[in-house]
C-alpha positions as CSV (number, residue, x, y, z in Angstrom):
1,X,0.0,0.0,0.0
2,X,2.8,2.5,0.7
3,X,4.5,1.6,-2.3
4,X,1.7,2.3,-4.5
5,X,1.2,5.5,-2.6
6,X,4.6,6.1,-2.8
7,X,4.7,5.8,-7.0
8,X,1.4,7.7,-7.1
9,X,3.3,10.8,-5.6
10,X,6.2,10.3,-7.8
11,X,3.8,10.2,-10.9
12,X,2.2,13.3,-9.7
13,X,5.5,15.3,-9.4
14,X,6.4,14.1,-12.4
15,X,3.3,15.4,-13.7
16,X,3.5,18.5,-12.5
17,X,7.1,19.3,-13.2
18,X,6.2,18.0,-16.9
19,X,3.2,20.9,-16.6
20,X,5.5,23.7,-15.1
21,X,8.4,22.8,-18.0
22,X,5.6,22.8,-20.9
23,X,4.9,26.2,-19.1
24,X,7.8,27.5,-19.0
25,X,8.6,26.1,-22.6
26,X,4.9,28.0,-24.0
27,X,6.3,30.9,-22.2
28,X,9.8,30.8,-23.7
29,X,8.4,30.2,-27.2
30,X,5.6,33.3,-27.3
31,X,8.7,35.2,-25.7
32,X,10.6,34.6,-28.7
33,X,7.7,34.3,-30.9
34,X,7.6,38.3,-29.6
35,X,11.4,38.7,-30.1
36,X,11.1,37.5,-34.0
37,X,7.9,40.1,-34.5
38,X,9.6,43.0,-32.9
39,X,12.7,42.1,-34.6
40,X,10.7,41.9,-38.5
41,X,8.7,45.4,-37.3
42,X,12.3,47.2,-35.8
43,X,13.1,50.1,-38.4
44,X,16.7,49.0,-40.3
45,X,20.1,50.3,-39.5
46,X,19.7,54.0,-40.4
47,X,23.9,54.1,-40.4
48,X,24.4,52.9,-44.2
49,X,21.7,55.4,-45.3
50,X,23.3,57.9,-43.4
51,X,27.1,57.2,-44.4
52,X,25.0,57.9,-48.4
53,X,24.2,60.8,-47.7
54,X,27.4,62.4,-46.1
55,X,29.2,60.8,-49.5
56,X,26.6,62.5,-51.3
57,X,27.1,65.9,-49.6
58,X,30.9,65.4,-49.8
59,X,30.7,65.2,-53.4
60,X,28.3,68.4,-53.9
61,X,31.0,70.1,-51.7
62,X,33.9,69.1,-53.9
63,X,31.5,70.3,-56.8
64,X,30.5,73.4,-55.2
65,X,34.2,74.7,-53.9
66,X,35.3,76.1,-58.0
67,X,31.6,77.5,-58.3
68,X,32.6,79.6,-54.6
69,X,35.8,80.4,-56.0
70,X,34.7,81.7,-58.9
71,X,32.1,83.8,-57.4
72,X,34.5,85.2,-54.9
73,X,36.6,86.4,-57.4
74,X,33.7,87.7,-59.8
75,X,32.5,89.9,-56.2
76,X,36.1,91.0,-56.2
77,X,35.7,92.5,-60.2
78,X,32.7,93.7,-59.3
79,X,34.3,96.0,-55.8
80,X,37.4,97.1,-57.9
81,X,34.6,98.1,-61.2
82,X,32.5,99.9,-58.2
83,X,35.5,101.3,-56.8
84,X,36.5,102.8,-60.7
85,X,32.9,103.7,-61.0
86,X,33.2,106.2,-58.0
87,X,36.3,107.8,-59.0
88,X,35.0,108.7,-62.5
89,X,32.3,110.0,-60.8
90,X,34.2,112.2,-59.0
91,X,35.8,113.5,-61.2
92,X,32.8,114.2,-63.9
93,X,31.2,116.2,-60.3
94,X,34.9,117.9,-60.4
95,X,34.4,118.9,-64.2
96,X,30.4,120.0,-63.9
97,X,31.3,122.2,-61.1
98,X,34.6,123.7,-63.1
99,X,32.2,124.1,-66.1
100,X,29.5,126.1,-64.4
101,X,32.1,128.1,-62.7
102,X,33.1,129.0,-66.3
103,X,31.9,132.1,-67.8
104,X,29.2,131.1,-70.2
105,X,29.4,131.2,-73.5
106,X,28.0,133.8,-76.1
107,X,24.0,134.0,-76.1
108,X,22.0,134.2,-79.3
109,X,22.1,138.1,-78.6
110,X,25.7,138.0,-78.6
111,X,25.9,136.2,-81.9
112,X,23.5,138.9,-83.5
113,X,25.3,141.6,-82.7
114,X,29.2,140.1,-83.5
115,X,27.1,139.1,-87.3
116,X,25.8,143.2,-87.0
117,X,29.1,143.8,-86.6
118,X,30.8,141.7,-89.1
119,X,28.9,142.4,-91.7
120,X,29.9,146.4,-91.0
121,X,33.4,145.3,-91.2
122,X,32.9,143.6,-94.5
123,X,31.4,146.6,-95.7
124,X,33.8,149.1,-95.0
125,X,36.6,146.6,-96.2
126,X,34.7,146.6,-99.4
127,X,34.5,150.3,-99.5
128,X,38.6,150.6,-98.3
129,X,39.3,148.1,-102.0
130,X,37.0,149.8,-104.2
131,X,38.6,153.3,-103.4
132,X,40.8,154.3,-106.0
133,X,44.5,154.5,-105.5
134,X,46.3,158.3,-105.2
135,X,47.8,159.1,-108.5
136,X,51.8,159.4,-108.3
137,X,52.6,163.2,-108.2
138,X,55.1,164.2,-111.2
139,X,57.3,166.0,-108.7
140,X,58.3,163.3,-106.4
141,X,61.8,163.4,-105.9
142,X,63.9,160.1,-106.1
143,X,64.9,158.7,-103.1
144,X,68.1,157.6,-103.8
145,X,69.0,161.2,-104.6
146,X,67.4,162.3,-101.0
147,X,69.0,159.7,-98.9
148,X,66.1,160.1,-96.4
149,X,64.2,156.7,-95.7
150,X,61.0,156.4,-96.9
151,X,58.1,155.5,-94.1
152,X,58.1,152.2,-93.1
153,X,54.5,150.8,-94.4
154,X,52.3,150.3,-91.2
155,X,52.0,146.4,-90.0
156,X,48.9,144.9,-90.8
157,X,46.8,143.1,-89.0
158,X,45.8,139.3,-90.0
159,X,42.4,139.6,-88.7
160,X,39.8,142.3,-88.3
161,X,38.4,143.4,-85.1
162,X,35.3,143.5,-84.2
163,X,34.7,144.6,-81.2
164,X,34.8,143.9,-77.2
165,X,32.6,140.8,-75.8
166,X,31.7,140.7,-72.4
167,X,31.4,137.2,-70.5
168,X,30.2,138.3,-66.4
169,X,33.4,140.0,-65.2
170,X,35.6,138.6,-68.4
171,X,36.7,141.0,-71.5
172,X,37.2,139.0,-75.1
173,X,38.4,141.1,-77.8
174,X,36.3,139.4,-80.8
175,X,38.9,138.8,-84.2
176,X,37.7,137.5,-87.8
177,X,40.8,135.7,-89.1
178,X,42.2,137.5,-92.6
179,X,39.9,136.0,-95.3
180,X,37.0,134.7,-93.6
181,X,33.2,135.8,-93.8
182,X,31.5,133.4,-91.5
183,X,30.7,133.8,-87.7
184,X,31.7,130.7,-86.7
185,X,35.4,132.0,-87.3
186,X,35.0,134.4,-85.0
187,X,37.8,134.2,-82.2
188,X,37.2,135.2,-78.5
189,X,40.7,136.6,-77.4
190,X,41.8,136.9,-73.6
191,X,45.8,138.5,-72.8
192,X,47.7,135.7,-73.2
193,X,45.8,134.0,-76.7
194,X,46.9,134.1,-79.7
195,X,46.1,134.4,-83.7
196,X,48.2,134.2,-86.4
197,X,51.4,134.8,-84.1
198,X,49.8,137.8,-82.8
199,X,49.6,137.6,-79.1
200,X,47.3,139.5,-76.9
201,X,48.3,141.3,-74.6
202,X,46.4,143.9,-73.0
203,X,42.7,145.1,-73.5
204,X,42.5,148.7,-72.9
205,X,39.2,151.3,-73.5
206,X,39.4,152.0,-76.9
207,X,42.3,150.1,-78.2
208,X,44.1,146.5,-77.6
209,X,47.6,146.0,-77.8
210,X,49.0,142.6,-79.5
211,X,52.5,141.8,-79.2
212,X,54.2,140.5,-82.6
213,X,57.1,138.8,-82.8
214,X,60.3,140.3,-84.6
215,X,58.0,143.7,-84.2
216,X,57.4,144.1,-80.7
217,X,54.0,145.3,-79.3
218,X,51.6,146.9,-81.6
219,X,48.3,148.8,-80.5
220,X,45.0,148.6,-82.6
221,X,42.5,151.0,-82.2
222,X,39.2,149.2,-81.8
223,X,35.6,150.0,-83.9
């Protein structure tokens, strides 16, 4: 009777540890059964991506580095042109203001009166070569046998005055070259200028004096 008692019990255990194992066992396997699900739904190793895209960036940077280059030196053009730009604006506000300092130059007004004027001159140059020329008197004595130099013939201009311009507070003596008929020959003489080798120097009331050279200075009397 104990024996069988005795196996009954061992049966029992056996049965129960054989229950707690298949347990244990049904526990282990939905653990992993977990593991493998978790491991199939896990996101993949974002590093290999990752190491793409820096390679992929590294390129466009070497790809990139000639295009900075090049648009670093194309801002440096561009600063010097600006810089150039300035300075030649500068210097065209340096000339306007030396150009509106300048006395102005002759009005319509002006030009009307120096044609008035001109056109007087031609006329009495006309009259001076249509007068006749003195007759030689019979008595003139030869001047070898007098021995007393004859007059030296008075210079001649090479231009014909026409009269004194007025700029503001500046004094032009107005000249038409030898020869010429049309006003836009007309010189504007200050001391100092020049026309045909006759220099100017001096502009008095009435008259100018023009310095010539091998003559000295020679005074004109103005009309």
């Amino acid at each position: 009777m104990k024996v069988l008692h005795f196996q009954a019990l061992v049966v029992g255990a056996l049965c129960l540890g054989a229950a707690v194992l298949a347990a244990e066992t049904y526990n282990h396997h939905q653990q992993l059964a977990e593991l493998q699900a978790d491991a199939r739904n896990a996101p993949a190793d974002p590093a290999p991506t990752l190491r793409r895209d820096i390679d992929a960036l590294a390129d466009r940077l070497t790809t990139l580095q000639p295009q900075v280059v090049a648009l670093g030196e194309a801002q440096g053009r561009h600063t010097a042109a600006q810089v150039a730009l300035g300075q030649q604006q500068d210097e065209l506000a340096t000339s306007l203001k030396t150009l509106q300092a300048a006395p102005p130059g002759p009005s319509n007004s002006d030009l009307t009166a120096l044609e008035r004027r001109l056109a007087a001159a031609e006329a009495t140059l006309e009259k001076l070569s249509a007068r006749p020329a003195a007759p030689a008197t019979a008595n003139a004595q030869p001047n070898a046998s007098t021995g007393v130099k004859a007059k030296a013939k008075p210079l001649a201009p090479p231009f014909t005055l026409l009269g004194i311009e007025t700029r503001g507070d500046v004094r032009f003596v107005a000249a038409l070259p030898a020869g010429a008929h049309s006003l836009t020959t007309v010189h504007l003489l200050q001391p100092g200028d020049s026309l045909n080798s006759w220099q100017l120097r001096a502009i008095r009331a009435d008259q100018v004096v023009f310095h010539v050279p091998g003559h000295g200075d020679h005074t004109l009397s103005l009309p």
